[in-house]
Backbone as CSV, one residue per row, in Angstrom:
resi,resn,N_x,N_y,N_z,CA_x,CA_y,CA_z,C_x,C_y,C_z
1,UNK,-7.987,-10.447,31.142,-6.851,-9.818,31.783,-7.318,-8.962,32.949
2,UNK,-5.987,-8.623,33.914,-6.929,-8.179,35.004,-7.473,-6.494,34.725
3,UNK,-6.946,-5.387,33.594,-7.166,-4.666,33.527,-8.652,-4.351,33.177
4,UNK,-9.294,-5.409,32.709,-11.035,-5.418,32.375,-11.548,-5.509,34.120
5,UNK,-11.085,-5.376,35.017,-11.700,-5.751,35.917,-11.455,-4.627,37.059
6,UNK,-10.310,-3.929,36.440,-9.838,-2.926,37.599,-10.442,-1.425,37.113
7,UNK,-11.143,-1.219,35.799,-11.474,-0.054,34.956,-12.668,-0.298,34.925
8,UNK,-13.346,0.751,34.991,-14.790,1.001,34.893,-14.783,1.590,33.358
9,UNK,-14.303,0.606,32.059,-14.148,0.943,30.726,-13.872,-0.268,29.717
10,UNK,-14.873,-0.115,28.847,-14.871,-0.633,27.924,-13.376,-1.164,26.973
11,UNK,-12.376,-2.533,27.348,-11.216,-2.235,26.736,-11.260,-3.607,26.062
12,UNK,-10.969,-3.085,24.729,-10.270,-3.935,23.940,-8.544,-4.647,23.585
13,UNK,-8.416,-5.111,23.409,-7.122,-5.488,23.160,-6.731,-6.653,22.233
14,UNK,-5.840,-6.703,21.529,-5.493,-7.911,21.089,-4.106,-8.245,20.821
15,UNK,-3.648,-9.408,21.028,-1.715,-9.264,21.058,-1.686,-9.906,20.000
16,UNK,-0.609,-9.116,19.171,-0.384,-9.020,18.029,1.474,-9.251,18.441
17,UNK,1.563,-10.769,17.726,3.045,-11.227,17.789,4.068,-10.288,16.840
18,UNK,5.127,-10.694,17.571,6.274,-9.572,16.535,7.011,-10.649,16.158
19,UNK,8.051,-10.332,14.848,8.836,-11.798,14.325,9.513,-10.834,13.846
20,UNK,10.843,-10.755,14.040,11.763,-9.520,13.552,13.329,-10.418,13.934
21,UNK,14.319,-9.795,13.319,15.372,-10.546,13.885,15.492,-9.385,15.091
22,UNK,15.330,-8.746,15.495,15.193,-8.101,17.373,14.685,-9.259,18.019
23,UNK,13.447,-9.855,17.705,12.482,-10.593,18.762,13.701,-12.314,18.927
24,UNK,14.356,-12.524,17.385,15.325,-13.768,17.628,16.536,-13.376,18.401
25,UNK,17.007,-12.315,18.335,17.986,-11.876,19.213,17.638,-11.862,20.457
26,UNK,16.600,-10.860,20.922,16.618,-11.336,22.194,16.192,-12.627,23.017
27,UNK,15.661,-13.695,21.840,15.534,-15.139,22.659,16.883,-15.453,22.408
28,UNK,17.830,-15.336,21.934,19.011,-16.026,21.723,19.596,-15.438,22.914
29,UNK,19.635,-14.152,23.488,20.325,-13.901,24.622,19.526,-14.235,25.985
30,UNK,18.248,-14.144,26.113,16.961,-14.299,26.539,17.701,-15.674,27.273
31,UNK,17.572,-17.128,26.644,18.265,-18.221,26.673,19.941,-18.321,26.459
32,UNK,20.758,-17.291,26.447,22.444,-17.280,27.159,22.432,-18.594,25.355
33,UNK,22.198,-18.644,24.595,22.098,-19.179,23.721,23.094,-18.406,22.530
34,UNK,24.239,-18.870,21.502,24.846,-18.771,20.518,24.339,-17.868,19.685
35,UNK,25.292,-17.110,19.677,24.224,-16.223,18.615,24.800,-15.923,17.246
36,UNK,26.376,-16.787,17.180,26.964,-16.983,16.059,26.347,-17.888,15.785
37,UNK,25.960,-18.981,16.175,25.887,-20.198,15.236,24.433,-20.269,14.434
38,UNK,24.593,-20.590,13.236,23.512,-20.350,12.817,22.661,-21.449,12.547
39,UNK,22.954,-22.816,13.001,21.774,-23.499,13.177,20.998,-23.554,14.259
40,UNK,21.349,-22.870,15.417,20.617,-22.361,16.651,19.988,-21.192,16.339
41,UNK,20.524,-20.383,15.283,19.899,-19.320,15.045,18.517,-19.501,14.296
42,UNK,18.896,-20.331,13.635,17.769,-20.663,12.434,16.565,-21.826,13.351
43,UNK,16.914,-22.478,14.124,15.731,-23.367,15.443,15.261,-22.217,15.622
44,UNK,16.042,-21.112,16.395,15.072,-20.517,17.372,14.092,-19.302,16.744
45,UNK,14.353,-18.808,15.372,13.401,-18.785,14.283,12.256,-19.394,14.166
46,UNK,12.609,-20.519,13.672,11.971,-21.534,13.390,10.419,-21.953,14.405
47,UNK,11.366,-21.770,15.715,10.796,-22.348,16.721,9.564,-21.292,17.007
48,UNK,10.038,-19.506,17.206,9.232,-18.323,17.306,7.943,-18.597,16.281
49,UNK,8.805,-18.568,14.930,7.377,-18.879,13.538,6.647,-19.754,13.919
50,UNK,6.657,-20.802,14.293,5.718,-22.021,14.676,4.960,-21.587,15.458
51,UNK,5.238,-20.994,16.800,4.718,-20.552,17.822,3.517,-19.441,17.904
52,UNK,3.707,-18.839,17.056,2.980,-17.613,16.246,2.066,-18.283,15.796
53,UNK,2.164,-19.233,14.769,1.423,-20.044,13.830,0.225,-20.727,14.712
54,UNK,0.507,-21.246,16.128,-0.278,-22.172,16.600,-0.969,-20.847,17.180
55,UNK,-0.698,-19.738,17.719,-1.407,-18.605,18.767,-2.483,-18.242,17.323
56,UNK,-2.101,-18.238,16.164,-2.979,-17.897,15.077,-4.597,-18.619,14.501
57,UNK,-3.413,-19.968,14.909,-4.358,-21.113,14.873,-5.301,-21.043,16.182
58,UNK,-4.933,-21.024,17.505,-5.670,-20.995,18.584,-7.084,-19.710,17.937
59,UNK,-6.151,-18.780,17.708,-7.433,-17.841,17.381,-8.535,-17.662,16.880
60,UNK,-8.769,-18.612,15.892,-9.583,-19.254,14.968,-10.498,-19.671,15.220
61,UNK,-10.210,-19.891,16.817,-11.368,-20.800,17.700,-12.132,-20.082,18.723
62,UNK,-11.923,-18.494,18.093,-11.984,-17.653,19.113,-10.886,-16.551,19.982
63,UNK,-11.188,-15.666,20.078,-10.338,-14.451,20.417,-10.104,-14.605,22.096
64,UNK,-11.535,-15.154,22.835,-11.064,-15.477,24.529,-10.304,-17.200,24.507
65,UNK,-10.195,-17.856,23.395,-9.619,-18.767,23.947,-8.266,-19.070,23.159
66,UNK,-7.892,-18.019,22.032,-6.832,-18.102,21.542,-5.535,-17.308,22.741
67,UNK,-6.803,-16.175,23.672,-5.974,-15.290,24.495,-5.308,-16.453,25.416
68,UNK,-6.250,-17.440,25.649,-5.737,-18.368,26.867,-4.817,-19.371,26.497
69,UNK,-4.887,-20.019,25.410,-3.654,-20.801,24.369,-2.396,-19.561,24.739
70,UNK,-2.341,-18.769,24.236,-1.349,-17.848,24.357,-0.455,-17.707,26.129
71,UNK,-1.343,-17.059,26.769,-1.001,-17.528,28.381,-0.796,-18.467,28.698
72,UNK,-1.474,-19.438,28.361,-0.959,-20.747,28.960,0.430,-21.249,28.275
73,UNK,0.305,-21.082,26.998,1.594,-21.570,26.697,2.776,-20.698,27.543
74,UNK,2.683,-19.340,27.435,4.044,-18.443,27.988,4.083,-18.893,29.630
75,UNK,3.100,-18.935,30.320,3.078,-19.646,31.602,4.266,-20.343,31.735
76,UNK,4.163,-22.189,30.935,4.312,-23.229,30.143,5.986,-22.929,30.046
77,UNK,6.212,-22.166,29.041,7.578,-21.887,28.347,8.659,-21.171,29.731
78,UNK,7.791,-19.591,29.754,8.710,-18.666,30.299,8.484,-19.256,32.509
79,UNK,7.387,-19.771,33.069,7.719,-19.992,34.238,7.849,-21.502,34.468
80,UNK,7.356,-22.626,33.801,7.645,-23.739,34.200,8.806,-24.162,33.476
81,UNK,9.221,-23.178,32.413,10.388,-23.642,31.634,10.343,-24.557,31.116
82,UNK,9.398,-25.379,30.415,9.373,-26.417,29.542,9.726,-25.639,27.904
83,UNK,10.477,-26.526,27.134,10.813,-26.397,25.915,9.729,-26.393,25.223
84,UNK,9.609,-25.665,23.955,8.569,-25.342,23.542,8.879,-26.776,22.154
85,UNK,7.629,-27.403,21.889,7.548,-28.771,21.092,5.894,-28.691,20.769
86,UNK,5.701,-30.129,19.494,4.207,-29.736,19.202,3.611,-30.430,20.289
87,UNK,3.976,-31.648,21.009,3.754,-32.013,22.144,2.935,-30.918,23.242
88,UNK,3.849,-30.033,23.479,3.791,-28.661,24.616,2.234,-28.438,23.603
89,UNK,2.424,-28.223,22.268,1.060,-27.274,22.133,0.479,-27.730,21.972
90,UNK,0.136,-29.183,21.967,-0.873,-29.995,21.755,-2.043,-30.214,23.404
91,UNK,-1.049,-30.325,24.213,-1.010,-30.199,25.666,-1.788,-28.658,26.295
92,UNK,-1.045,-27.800,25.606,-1.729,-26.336,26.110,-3.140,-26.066,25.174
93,UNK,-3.112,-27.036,24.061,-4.668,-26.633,23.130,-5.715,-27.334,24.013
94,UNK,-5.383,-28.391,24.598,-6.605,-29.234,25.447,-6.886,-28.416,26.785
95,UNK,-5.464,-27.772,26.979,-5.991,-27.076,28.183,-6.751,-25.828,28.153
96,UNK,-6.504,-25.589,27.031,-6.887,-23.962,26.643,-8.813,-24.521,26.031
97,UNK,-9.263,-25.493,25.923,-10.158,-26.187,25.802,-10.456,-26.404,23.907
98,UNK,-9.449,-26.099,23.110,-9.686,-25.781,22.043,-9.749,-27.224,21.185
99,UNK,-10.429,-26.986,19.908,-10.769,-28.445,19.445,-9.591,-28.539,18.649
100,UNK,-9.006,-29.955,19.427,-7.454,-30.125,18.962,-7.219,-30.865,17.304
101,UNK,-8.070,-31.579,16.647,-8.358,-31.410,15.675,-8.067,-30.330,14.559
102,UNK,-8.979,-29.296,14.778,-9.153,-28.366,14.080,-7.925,-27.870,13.936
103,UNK,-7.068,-27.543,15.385,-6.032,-27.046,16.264,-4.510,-27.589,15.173
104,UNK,-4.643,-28.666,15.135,-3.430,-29.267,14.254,-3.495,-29.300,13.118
105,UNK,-4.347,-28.781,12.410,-4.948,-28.276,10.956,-4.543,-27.184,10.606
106,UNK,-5.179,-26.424,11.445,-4.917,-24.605,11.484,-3.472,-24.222,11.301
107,UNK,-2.769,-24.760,12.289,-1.046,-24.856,12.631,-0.441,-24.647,11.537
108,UNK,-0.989,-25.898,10.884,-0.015,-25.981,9.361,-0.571,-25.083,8.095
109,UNK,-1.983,-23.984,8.534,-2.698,-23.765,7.586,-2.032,-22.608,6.603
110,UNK,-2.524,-22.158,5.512,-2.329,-20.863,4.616,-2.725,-19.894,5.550
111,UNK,-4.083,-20.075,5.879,-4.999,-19.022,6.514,-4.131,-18.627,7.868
112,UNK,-3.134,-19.418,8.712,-2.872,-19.076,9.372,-1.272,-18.141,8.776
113,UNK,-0.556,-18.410,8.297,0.567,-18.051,7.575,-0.083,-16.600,7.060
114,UNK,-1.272,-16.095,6.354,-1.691,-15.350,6.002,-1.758,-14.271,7.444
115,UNK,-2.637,-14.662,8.233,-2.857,-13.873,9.340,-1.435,-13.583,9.824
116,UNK,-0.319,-14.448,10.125,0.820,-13.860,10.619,1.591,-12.865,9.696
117,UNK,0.959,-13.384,8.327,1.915,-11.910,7.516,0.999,-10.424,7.714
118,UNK,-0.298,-10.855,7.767,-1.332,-9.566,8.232,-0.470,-8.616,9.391
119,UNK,-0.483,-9.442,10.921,0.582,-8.979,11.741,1.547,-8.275,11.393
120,UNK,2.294,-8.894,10.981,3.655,-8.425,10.593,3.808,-6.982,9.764
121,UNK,2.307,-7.062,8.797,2.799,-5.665,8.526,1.589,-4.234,8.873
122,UNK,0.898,-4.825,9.705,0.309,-4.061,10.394,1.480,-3.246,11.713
123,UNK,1.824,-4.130,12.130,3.077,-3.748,13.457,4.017,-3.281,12.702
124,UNK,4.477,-3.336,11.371,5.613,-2.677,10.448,4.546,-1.184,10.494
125,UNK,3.297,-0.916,9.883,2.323,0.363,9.580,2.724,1.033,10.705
126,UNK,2.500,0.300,12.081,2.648,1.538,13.638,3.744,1.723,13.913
127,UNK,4.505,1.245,13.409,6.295,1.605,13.679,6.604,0.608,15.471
128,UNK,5.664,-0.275,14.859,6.366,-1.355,15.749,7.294,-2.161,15.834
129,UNK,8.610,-2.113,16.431,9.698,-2.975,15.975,10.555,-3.910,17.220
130,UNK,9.747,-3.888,18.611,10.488,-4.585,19.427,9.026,-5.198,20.278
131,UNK,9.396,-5.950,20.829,8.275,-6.781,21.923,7.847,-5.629,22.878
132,UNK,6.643,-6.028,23.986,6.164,-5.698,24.728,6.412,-3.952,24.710
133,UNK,5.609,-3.508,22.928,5.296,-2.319,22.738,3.398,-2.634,22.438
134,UNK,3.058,-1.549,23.332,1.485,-1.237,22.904,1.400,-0.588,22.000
135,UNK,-0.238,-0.829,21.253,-0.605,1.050,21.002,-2.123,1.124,21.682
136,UNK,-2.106,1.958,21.777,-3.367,2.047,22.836,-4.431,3.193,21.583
137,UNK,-5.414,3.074,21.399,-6.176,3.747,20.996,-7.552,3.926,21.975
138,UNK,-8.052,4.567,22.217,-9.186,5.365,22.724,-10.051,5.356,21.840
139,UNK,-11.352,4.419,22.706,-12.441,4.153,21.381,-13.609,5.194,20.952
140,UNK,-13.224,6.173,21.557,-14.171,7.646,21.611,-13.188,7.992,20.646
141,UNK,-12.240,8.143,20.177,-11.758,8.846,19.332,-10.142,7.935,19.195
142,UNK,-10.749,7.289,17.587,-9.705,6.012,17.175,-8.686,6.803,15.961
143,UNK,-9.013,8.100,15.491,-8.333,8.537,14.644,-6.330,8.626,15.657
144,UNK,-6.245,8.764,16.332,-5.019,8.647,16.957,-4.659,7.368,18.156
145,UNK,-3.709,7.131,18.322,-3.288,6.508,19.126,-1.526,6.391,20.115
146,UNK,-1.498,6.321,20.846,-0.344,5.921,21.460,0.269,4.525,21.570
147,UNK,1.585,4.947,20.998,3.143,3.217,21.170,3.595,3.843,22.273
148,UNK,3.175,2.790,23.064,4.529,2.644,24.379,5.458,1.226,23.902
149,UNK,6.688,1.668,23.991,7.655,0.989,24.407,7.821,0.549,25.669
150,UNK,8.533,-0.725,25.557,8.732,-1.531,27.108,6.783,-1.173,28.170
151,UNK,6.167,-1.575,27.106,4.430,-1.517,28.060,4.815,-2.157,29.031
152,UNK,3.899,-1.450,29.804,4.033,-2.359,31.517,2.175,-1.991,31.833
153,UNK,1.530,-3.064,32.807,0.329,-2.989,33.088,0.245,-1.557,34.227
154,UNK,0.968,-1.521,34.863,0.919,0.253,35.635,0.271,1.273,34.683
155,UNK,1.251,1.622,33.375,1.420,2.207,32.995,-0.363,2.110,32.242
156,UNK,-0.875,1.225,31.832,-1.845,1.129,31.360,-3.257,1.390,31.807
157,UNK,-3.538,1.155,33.339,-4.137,1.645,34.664,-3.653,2.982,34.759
158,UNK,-2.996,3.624,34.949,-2.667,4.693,35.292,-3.632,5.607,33.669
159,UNK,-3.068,4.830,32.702,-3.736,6.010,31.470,-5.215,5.822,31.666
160,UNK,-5.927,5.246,31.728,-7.447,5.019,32.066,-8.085,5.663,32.787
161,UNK,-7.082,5.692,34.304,-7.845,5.704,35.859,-7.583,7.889,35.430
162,UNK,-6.588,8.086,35.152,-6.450,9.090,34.963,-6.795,10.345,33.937
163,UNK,-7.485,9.183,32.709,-8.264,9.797,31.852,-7.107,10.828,30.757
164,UNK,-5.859,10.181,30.652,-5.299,10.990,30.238,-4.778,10.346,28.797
165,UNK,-5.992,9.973,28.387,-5.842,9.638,26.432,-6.003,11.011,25.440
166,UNK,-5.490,11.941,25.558,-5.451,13.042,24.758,-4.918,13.262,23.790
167,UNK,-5.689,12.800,22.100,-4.878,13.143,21.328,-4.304,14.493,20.841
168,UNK,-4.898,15.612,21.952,-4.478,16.941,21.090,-2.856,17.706,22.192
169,UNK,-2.381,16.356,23.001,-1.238,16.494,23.874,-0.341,16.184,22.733
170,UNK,1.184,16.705,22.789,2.070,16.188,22.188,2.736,15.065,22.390
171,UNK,3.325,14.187,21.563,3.847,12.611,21.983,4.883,13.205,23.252
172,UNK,5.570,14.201,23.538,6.620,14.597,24.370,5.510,14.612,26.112
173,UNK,4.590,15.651,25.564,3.760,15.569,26.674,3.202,14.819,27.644
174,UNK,2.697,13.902,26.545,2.098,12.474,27.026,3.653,11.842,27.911
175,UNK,4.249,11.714,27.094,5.625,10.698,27.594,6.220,11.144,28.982
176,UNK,6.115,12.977,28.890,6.566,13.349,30.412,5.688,12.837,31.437
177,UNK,4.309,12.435,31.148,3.669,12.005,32.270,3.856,10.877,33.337
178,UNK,4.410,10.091,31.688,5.178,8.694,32.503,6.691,8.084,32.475
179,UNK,6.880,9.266,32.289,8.555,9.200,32.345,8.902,8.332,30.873
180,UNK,8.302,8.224,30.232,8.776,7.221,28.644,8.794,7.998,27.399
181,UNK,10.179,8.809,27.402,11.126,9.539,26.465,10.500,8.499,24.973
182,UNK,10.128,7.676,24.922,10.488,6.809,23.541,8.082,6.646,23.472
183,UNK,7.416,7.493,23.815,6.446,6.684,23.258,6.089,7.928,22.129
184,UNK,5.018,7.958,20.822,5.176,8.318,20.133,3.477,7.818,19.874
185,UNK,2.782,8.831,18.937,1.968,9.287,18.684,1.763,8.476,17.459
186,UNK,0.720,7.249,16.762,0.867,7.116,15.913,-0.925,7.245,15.416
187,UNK,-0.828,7.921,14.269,-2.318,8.193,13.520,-2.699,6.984,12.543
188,UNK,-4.260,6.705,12.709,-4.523,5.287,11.700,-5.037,5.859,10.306
């Protein structure tokens, strides 16, 4: 990502999918899509769980090339607008260079079903409950961390370049810095 390249700092990261009925709601409006009907409701479920399942599976093969399965697919989905099918991920595993084999194994695996329930209640532990929320921890000192809501990459450059990971600031404090009333202080 480009933030390893713009920081003179050691950063970790890893995206950790959300599966909530929030995350089906907003693909149902996301896509101007029914949100009474419930066999559209239950696809586009369906469709999220799978999707998860294969980014799980990608992972397996590695953390830099599960990151790129992941991008490439949202690329894929959200700018070329192709429908998401096992086709699509069969297509984005070769591109992502991953052994497609293994790849269509994993998909359907326990181990992967396992790891997505891991997710799920790890992001339930941080009081994670909507998409494109961080938590940022500071690897000099991991006993605390910060949830931003609605993360944006600014916002993430800006905490680095500015050195302003302070866990002994209040969640209010921190938040006045960047104008985000909603981020919140969470301890591991």
């Amino acid at each position: 990502m480009r933030v390893d390249h713009e920081l003179n700092a050691k950063i970790n990261y890893q995206f950790v999918p959300l599966f909530n009925m929030q995350t089906i709601n907003d693909t149902l409006r996301l896509y101007d899509l029914s949100s009474h009907d419930l066999t559209v409701r239950q696809h586009v479920a369906d469709t999220i769980y799978q999707v998860i399942l294969d980014y799980k599976a990608a992972l397996f093969q590695g953390r830099k090339r599960g990151r790129c399965y992941l991008l490439r697919l949202q690329d894929a989905i959200v700018k070329d607008q192709v429908d998401y099918s096992r086709q699509l991920a069969e297509r984005v595993a070769k591109a992502a260079g991953l052994d497609l084999e293994m790849f269509l194994e994993d998909r359907q695996s326990n181990l992967a079903r396992q790891a997505f329930h891991e997710d799920q209640q790890m992001a339930a532990e941080l009081g994670v409950t909507q998409t494109a929320t961080a938590v940022v921890f500071d690897t000099d000192q991991t006993d605390y961390g910060y949830l931003i809501a609605d993360f944006d990459y600014e916002t993430l450059i800006q905490v680095f370049r500015e050195n302003k990971l302070d866990h002994r600031q209040s969640a209010a404090q921190f938040a006045a810095q960047f104008h985000r009333p909603d981020l919140k202080i969470v301890q591991k």
